[in-house]
Backbone as CSV, one residue per row, in Angstrom:
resi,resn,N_x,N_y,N_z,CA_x,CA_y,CA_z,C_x,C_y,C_z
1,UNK,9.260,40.659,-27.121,9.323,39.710,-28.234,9.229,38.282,-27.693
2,UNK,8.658,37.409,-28.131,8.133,36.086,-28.028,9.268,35.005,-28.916
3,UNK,10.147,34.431,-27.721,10.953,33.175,-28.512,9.800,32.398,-28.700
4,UNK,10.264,31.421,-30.108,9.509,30.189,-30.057,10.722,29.115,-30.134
5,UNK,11.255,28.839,-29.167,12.182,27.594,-28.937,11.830,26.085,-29.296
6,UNK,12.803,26.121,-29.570,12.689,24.161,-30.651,12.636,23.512,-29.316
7,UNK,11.830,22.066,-29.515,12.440,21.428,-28.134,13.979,20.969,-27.643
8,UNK,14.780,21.231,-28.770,16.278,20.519,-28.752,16.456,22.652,-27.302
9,UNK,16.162,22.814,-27.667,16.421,24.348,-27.368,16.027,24.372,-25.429
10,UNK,14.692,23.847,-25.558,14.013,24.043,-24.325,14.785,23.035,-23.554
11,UNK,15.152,22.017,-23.952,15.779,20.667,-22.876,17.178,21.043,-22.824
12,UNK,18.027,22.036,-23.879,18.907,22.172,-23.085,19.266,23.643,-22.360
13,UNK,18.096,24.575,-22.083,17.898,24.730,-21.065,17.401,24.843,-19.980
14,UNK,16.551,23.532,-19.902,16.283,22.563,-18.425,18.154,21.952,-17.988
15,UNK,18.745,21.221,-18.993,19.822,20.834,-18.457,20.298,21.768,-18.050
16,UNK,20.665,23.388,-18.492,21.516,24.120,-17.952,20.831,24.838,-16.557
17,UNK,20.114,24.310,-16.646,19.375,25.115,-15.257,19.462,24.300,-14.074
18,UNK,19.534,22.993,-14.815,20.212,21.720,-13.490,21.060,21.596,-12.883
19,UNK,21.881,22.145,-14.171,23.410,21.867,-13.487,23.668,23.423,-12.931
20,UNK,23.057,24.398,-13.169,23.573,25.515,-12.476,23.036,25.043,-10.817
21,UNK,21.898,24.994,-10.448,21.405,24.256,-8.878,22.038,23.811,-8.458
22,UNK,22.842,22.168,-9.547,23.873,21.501,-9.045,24.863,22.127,-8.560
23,UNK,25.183,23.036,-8.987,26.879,23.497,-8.599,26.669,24.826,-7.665
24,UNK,25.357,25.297,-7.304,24.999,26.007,-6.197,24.897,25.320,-5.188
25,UNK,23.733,24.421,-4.951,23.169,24.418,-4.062,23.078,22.588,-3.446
26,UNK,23.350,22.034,-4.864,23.681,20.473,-4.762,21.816,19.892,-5.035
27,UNK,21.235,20.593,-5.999,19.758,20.746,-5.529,19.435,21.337,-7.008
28,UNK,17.832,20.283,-7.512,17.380,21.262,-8.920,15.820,20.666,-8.877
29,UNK,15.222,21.567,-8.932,13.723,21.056,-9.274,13.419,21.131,-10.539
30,UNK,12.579,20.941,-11.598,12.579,21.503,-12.758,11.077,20.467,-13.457
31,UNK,10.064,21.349,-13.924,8.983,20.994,-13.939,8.956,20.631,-15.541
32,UNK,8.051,19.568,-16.327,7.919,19.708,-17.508,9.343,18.761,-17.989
33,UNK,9.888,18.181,-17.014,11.359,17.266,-17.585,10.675,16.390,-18.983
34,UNK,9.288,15.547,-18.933,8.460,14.714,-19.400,7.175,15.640,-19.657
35,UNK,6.660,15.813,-20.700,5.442,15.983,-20.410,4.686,15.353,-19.821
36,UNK,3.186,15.824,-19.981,2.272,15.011,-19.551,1.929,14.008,-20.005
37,UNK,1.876,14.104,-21.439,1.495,12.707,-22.277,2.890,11.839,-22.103
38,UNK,3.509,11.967,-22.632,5.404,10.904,-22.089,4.349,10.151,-20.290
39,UNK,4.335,10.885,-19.501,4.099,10.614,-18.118,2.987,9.502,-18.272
40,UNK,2.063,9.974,-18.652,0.711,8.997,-18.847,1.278,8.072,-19.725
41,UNK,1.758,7.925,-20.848,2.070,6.323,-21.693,2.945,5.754,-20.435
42,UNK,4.029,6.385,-19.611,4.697,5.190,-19.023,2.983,4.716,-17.647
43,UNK,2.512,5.357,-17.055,1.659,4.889,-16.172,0.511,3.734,-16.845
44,UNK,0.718,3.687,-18.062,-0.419,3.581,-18.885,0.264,1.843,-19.074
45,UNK,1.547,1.734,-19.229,2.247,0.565,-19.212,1.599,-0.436,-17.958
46,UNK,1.341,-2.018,-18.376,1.107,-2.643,-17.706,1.519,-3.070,-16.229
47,UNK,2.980,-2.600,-16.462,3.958,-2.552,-14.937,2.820,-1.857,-14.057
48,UNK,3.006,-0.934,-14.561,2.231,0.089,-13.623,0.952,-0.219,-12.880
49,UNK,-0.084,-0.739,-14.191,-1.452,-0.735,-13.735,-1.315,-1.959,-12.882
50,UNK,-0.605,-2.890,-13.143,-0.705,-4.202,-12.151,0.346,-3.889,-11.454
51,UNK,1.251,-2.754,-10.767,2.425,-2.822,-9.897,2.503,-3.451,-8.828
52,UNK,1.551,-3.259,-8.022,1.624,-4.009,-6.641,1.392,-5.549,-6.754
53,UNK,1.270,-5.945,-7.951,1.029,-7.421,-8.305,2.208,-7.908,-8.609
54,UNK,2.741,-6.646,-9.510,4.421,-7.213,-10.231,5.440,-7.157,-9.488
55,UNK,5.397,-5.634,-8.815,7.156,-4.880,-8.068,7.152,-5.880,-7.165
56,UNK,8.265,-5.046,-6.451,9.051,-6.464,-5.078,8.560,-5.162,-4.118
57,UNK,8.434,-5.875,-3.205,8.560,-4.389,-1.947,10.011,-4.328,-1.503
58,UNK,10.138,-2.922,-1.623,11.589,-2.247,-1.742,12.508,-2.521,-0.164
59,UNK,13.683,-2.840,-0.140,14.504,-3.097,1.231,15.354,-1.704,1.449
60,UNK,15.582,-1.974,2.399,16.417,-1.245,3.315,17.884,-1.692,3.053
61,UNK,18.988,-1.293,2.555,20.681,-1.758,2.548,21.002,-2.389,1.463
62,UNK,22.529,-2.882,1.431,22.792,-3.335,0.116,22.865,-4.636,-0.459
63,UNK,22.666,-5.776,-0.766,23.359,-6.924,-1.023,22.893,-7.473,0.477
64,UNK,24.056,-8.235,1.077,23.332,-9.487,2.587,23.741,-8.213,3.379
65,UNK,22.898,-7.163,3.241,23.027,-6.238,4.782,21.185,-5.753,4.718
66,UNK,20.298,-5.893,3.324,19.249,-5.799,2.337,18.034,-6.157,3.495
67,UNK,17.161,-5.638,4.126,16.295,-6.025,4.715,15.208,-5.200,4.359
68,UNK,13.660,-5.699,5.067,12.488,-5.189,4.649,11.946,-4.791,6.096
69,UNK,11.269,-3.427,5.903,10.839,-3.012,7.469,9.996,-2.117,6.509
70,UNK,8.483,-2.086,7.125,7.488,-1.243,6.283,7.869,-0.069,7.653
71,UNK,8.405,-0.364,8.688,8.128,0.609,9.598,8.825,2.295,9.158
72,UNK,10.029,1.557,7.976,11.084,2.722,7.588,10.339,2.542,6.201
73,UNK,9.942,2.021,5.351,9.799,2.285,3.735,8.115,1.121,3.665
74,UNK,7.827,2.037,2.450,6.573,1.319,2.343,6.657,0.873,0.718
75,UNK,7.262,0.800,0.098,7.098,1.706,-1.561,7.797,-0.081,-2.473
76,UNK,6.774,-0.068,-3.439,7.048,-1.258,-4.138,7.868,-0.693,-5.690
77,UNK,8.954,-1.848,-6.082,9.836,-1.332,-7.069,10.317,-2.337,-8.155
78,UNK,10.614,-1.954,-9.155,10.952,-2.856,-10.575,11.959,-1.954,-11.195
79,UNK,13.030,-2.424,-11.252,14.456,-2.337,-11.753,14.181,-2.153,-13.124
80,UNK,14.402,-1.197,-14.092,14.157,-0.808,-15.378,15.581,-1.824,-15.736
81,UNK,15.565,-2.748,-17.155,16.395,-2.804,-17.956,16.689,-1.751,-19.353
82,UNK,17.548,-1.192,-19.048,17.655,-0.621,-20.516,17.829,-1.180,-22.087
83,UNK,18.211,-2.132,-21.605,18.074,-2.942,-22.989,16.418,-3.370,-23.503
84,UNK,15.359,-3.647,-22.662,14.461,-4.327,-22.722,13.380,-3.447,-22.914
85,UNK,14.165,-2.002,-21.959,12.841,-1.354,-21.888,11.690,-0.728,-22.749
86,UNK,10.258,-0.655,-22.366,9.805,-0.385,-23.571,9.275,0.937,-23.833
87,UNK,9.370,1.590,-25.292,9.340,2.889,-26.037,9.149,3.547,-24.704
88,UNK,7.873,4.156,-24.275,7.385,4.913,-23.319,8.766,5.045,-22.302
89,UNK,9.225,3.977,-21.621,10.424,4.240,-21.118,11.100,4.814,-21.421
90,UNK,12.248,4.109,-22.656,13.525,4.619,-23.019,12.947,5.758,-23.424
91,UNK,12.059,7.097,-23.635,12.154,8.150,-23.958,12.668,8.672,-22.948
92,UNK,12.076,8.764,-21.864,12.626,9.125,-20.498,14.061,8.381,-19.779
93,UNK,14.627,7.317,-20.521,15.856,6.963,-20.232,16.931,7.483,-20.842
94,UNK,16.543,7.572,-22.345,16.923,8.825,-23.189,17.661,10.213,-22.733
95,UNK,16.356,10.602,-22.121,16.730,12.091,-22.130,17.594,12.303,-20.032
96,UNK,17.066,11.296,-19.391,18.353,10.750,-18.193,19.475,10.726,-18.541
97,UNK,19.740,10.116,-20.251,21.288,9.945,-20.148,21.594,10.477,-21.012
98,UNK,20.999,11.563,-21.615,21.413,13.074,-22.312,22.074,14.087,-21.191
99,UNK,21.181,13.818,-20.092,21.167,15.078,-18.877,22.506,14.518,-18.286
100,UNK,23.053,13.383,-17.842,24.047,12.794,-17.736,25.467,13.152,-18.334
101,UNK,24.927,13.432,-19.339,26.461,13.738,-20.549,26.853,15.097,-20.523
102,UNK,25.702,15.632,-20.424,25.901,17.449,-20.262,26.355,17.488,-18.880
103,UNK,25.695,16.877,-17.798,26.658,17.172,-16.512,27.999,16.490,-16.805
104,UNK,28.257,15.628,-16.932,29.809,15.476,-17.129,30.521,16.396,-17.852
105,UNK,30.132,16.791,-18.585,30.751,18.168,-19.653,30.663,19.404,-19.144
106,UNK,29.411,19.496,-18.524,29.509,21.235,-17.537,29.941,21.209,-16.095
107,UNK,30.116,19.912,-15.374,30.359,20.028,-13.858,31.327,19.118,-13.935
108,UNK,32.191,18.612,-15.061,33.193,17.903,-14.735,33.070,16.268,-13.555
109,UNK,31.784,16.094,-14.043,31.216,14.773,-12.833,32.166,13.488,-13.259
110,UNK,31.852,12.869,-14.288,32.584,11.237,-14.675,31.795,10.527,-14.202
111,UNK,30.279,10.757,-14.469,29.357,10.109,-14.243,29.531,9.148,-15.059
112,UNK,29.182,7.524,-15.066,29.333,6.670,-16.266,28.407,5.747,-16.344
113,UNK,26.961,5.504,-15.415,26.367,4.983,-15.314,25.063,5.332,-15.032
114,UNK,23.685,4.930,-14.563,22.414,5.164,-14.057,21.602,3.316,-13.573
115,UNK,21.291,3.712,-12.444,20.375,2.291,-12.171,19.220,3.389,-11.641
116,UNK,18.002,2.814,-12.233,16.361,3.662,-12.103,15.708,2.223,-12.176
117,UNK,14.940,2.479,-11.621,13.456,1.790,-11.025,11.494,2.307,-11.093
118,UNK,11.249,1.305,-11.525,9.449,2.150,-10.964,9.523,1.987,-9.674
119,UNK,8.459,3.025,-9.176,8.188,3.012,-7.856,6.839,3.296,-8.329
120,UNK,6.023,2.586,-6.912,4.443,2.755,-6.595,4.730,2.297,-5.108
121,UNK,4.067,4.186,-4.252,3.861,4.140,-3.522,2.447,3.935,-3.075
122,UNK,2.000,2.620,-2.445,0.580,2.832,-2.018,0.083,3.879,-0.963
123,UNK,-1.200,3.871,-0.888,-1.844,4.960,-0.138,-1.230,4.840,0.907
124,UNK,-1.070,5.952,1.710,-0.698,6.026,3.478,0.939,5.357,3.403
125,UNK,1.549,5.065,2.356,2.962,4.401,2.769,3.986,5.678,2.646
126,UNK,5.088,5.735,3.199,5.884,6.546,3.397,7.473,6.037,3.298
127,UNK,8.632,6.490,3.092,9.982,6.439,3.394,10.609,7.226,4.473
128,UNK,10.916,7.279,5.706,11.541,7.985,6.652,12.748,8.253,6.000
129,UNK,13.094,9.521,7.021,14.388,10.354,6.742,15.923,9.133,6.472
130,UNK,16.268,9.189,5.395,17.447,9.043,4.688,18.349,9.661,4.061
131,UNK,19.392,9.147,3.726,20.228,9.501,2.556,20.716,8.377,1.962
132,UNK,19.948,8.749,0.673,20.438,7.674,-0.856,22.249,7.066,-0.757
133,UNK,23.182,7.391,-0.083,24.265,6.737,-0.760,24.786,5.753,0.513
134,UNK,25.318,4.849,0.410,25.080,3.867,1.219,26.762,3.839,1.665
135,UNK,26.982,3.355,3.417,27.875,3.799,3.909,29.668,2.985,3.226
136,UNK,28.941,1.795,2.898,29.870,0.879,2.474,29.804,0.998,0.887
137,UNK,29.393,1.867,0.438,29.475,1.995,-1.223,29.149,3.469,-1.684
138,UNK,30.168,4.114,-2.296,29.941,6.021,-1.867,29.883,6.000,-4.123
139,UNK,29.268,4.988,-4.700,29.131,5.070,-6.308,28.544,6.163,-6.863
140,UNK,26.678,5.907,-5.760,25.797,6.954,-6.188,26.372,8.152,-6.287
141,UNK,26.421,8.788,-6.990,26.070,10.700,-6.877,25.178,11.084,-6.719
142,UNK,24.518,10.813,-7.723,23.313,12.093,-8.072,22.109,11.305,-7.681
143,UNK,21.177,11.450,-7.230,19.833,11.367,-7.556,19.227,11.937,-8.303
144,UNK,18.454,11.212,-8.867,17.168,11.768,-10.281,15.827,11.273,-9.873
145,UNK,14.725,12.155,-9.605,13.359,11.106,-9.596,12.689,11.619,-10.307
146,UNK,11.930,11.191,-11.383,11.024,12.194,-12.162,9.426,11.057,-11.956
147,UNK,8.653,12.170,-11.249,7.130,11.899,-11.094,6.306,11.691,-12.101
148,UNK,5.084,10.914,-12.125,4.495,11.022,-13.277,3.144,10.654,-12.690
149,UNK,2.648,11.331,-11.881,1.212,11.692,-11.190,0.318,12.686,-11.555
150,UNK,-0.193,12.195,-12.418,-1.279,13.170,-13.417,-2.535,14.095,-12.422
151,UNK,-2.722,14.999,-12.631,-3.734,16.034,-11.903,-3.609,15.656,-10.261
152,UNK,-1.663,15.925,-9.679,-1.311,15.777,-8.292,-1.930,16.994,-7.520
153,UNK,-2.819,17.003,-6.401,-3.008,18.426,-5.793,-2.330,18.036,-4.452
154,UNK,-2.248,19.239,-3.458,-1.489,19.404,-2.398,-2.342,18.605,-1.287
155,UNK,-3.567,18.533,-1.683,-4.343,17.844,-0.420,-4.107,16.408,-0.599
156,UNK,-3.398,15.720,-1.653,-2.922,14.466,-1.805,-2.275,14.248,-0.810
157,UNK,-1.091,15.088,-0.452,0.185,14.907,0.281,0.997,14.169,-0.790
158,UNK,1.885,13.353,0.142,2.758,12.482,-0.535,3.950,13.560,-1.127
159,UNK,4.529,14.360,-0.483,5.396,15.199,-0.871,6.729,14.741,-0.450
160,UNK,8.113,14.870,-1.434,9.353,14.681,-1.252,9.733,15.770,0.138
161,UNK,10.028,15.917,1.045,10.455,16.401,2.046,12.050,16.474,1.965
162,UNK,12.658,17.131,1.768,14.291,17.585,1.761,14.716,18.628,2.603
163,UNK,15.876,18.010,3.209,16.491,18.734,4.690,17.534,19.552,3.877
164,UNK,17.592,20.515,4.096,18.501,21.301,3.558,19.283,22.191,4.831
165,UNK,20.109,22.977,4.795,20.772,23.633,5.956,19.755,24.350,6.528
166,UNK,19.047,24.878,5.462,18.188,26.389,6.193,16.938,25.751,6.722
167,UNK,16.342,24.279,6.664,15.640,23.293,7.157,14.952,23.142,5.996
168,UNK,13.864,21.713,6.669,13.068,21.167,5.390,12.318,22.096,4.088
169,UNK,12.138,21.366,3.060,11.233,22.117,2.055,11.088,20.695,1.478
170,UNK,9.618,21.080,1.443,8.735,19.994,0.745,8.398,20.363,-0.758
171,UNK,8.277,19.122,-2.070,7.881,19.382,-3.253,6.994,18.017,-3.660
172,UNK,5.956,18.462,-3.898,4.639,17.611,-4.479,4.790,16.749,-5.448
173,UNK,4.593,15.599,-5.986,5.622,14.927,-6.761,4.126,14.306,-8.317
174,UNK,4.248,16.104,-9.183,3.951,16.197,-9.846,4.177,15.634,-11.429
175,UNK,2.729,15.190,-11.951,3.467,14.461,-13.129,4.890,15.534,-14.457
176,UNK,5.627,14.920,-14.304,6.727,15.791,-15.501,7.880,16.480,-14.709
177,UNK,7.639,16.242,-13.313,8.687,17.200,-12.448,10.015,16.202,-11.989
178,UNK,11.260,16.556,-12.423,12.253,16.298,-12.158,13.216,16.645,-10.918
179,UNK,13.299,15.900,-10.065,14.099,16.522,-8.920,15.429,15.606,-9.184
180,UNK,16.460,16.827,-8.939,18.017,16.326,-9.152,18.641,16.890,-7.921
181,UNK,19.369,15.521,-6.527,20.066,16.061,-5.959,21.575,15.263,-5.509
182,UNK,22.136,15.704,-4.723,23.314,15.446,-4.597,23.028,14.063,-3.626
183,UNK,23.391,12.545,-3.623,23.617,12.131,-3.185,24.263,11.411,-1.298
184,UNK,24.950,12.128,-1.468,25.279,12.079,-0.495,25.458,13.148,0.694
185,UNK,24.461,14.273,-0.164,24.717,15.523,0.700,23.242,15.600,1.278
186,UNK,21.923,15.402,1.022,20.983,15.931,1.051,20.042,14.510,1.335
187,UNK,19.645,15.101,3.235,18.753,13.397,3.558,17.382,13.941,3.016
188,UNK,16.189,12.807,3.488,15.042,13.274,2.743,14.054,12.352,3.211
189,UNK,13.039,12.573,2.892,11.690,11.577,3.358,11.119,11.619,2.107
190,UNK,9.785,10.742,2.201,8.278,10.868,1.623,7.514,10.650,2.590
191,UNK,6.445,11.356,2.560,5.386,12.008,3.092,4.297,10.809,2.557
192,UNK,3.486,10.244,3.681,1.780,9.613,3.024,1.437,10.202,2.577
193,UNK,0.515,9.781,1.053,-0.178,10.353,0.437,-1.733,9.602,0.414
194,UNK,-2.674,10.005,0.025,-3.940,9.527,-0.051,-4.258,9.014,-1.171
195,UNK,-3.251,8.692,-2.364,-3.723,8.024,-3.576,-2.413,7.848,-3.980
196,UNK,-2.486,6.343,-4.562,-0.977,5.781,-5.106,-0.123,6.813,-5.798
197,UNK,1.439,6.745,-5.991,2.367,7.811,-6.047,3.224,7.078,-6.872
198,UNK,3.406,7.477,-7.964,3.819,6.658,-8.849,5.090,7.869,-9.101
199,UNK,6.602,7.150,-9.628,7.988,7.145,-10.067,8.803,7.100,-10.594
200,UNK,9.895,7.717,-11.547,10.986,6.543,-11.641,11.687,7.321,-11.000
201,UNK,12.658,6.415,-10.215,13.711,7.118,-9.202,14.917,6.257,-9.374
202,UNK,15.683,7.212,-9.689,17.660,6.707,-9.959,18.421,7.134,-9.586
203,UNK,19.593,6.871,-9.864,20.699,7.095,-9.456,22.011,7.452,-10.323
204,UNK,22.752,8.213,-10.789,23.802,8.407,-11.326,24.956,7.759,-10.799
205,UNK,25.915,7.237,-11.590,26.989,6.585,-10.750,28.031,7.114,-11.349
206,UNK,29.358,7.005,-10.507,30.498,7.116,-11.249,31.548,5.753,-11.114
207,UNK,30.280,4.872,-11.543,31.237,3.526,-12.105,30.114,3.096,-12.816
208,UNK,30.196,2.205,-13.787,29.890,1.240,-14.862,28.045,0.185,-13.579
209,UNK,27.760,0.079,-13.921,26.449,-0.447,-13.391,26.821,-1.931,-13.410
């Protein structure tokens, strides 16, 4: 027999499938977070098409510790306002801080915040091995990045690389695909790719932004 699930139906179980990863493995991939069309109106936004004209190129640390080294990060970025942001966005900010509320309710988090950004990675640029939560500020939790790279193939490259115990596993950073991981548990790279690599990548907090 053939469900036909409402979308209120299908998104919440993508959320429940997140937070089950979460509370396994500290780890959730989940394809289709955005469709394709959602994906294309935000790329379709002027940020985007002029990014490397608009973003800042992204630093290394926090506040006066904040430096720029293309040798560790290549990747240019623009701080989403939520107040400002426009339609195409807040759909996808939306449903970030839907997914937000259900983890606080199913994993007991006290998440209370999100800071997200565009990213445009140019060709051949990369991020070396890190971890998102910073030594003098342990706020972040969660990471969220959801891709929005329309007809991505593997000969692109440009793949999220994640160290896990049992070693790396790489994921292609397909338009609509949501990767959710633990913060402070799970380091990671990006991989060069051969054609710009477009983003939004955030952060969950458990304090006020």
């Amino acid at each position: 027999m053939i469900l036909h699930l409402s979308v209120e139906e299908k998104i919440d179980m993508q959320f429940a499938a997140i937070a089950d990863g979460l509370a396994d493995t500290g780890f959730s991939v989940t394809d289709n977070f955005i469709s394709a069309s959602e994906a294309n109106a935000i790329t379709s936004l002027d940020d985007f098409r002029t990014g490397l004209l608009r973003f800042k190129k992204a630093g290394i640390g926090k506040l006066q510790d904040k430096q720029i080294n293309e040798g560790i990060r290549g990747d240019y970025i623009q701080w989403i306002d939520k107040t400002t942001a426009q339609p195409a966005l807040q759909i996808y900010l939306n449903r970030a801080d839907a997914l937000r509320t259900y983890l606080n309710r199913s994993l007991f988090l006290s998440l209370k915040d999100a800071e997200i950004h565009q990213t445009i990675y140019p060709i051949g640029s990369f991020y070396k091995r890190h971890l998102d939560q910073f030594k003098k500020d342990d706020h972040r939790k969660l990471t969220v990045i959801c891709y929005l790279n329309e007809n991505w193939k593997e000969e692109n490259g440009g793949q999220l690389r994640i160290y896990f115990k049992e070693g790396p596993k790489d994921f292609f950073p397909m338009a609509g695909r949501l990767i959710c991981f633990r913060s402070d548990m799970l380091e990671h790279e990006v991989l060069p790719a051969n054609r710009e690599r477009y983003s939004l990548t955030g952060w969950m907090l458990d304090k006020e932004q």
